[in-house]
N, C-alpha and C positions, 0 to 999 in steps of 0.2 A: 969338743963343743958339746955343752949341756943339750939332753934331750926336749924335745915340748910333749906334754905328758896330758892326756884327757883330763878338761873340767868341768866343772859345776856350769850351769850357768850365772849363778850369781857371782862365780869368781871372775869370769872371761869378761861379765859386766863393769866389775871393779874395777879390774885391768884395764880396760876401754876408758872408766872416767879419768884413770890417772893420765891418759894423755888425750885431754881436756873433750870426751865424746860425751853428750847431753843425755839424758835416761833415754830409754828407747820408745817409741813411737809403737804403740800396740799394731802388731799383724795378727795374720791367723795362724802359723805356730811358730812363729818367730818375733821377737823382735828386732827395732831398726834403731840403733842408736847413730846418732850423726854429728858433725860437725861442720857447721856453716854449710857449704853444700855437697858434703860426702854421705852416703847414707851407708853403714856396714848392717848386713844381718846375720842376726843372733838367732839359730836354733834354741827353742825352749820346749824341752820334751820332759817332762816331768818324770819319765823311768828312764831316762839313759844321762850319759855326760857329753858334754862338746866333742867332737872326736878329734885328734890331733891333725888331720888331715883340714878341717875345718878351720881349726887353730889357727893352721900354718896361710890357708887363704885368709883369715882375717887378716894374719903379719902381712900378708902382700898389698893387701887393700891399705892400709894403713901406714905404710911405707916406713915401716922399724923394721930393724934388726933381731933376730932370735936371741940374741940375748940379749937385748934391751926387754923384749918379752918376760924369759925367764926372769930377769932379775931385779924384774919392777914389784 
């Protein structure tokens, strides 16, 4: 099984539209992208990357598969 590996946040955002989550909703260091009535948040810290721990809770909120992740 492929690893999930720290990202960007504009990548982890990318990843979220392909399965169909709306741009995100301004927080205070986060943002909230959503779908209908799901609301996932995104860490956005301008000196570090998503940590794969985070990653891996957005996969659960969102109810995919790890490699469906990886290999979007």
């Amino acid at each position: 099984m492929p690893k999930i590996v720290p990202l960007k946040f504009k990548e982890v955002c990318d990843k979220l539209k392909r399965f169909w989550y709306q741009w995100p909703l301004a927080g205070w260091k986060h943002m909230h992208m959503y779908k209908w009535t799901q609301v996932v948040p995104v860490p956005k810290h301008w000196w570090k990357d998503v940590s794969k721990w985070v990653i891996e809770s957005i996969i659960h909120q969102i109810w995919v598969s790890k490699d469906e992740w990886i290999n979007l």
